[in-house]
N, C-alpha and C positions, 0 to 999 in steps of 0.2 A: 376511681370507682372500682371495686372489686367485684367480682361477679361469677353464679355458679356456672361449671360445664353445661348445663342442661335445668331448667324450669326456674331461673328468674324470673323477678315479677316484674315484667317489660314493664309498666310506668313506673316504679321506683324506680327504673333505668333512666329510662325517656325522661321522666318529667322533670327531677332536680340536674339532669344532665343539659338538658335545655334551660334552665335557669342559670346552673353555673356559666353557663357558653355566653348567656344575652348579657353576664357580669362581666365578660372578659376572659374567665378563666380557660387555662389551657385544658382540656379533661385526656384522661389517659385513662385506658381500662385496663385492669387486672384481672385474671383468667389463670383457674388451677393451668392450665396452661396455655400455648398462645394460638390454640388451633379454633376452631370455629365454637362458637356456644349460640344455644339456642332457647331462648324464653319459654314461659309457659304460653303465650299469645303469639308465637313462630319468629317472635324478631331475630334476627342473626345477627352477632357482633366478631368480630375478629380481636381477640385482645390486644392489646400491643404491647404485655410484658404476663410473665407469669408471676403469680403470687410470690416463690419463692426468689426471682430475679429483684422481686421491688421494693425496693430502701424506703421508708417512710420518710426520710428526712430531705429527700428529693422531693416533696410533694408539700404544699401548704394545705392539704387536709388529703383525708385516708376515709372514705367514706363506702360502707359494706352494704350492698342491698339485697333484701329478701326474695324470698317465694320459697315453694318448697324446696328448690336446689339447694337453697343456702343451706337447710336441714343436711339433706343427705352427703352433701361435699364440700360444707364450712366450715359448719359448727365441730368436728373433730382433726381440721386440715390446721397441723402446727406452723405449716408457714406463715396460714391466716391468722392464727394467734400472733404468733413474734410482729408481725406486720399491723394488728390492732396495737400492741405494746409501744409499737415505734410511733404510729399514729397518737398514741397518747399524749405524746411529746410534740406535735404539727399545732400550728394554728389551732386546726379543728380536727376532731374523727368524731366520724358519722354510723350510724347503722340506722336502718329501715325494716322492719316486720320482723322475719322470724331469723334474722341476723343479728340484733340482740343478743342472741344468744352467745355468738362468737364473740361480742366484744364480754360479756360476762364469763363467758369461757378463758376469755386470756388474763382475767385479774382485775382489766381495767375499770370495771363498775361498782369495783366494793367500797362499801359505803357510799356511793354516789346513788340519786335519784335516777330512774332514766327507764321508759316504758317500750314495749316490745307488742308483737299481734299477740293479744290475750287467747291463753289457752293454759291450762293446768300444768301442761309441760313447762311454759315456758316460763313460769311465774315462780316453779318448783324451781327452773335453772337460777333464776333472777336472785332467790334464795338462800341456794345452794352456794351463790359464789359472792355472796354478802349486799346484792344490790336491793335498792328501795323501790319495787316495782310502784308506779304511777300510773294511774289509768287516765292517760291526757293525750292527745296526736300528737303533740311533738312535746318534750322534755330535754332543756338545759341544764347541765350541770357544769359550770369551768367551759372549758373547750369540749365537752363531750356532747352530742346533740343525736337525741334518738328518739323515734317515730315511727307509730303503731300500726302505720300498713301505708297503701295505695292511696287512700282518703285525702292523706296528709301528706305525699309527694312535694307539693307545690310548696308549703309553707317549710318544708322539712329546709329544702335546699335552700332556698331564702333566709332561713336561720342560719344555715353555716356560710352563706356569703356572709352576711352580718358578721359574722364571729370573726372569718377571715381577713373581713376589710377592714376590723378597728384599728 
């Protein structure tokens, strides 16, 4: 799970992280680096790898979640592109709210369906980088699964165990 420095959206954190965990799965967090980050709701996580250390092929999914952070320290971080590209290639890669955007930023959403937190910004990015914006909580396309806020935490992650366990 990848995550900004500062003003993720603690339950797109929390919620699919606790869904993956009750599946079994081992969860790892990823952090522009591996020093402390902090939510928009004060949760504190300690990463345990930086964005640019983490192989996507090490992982059976790559999953990015929003809040404003993801804006100010995702959506232009090339690690986190090359690291969506390699996700591309996992089980599954994931994104939540306004993290979208990074996977549309690395390539991975063209011509693919796949819905983000509606805003003009983000619908122009979806756009701009040839993707089918969908106004639906969660959206499947292949192994790519994304989902339009906090609303749809619960069902997001649930979707990509699905995807993972087939």
């Amino acid at each position: 799970m990848v995550i900004a420095p500062k003003n993720f959206r603690d339950e797109e954190l929390i919620t699919p992280k606790e869904v993956f965990e009750s599946a079994g799965f081992n969860v790892m967090i990823a952090g522009v680096s591996k020093t402390k980050a902090v939510g928009a709701g004060s949760t504190a996580v300690i990463p345990d790898v930086a964005i640019k250390d983490a192989k996507a092929e090490d992982y059976d999914a790559v999953v990015f979640i929003g809040g404003p952070g993801a804006k100010e320290h995702l959506w232009d971080n090339k690690d986190a592109h090359a690291l969506a590209k390699g996700g591309a290639k996992a089980k599954a890669l994931g994104s939540i709210c306004l993290a979208g955007v990074v996977l549309a930023r690395s390539g991975v959403l063209k011509g693919r369906e796949a819905t983000v937190f509606e805003s003009e910004e983000t619908i122009k990015e979806f756009e701009s980088a040839g993707a089918e914006y969908v106004k639906k909580p969660v959206v499947v396309s292949g192994n790519i699964i994304t989902a339009n806020g906090p609303e749809a935490a619960k069902a997001f992650g649930a979707k990509i165990v699905d995807i993972v366990n087939k």
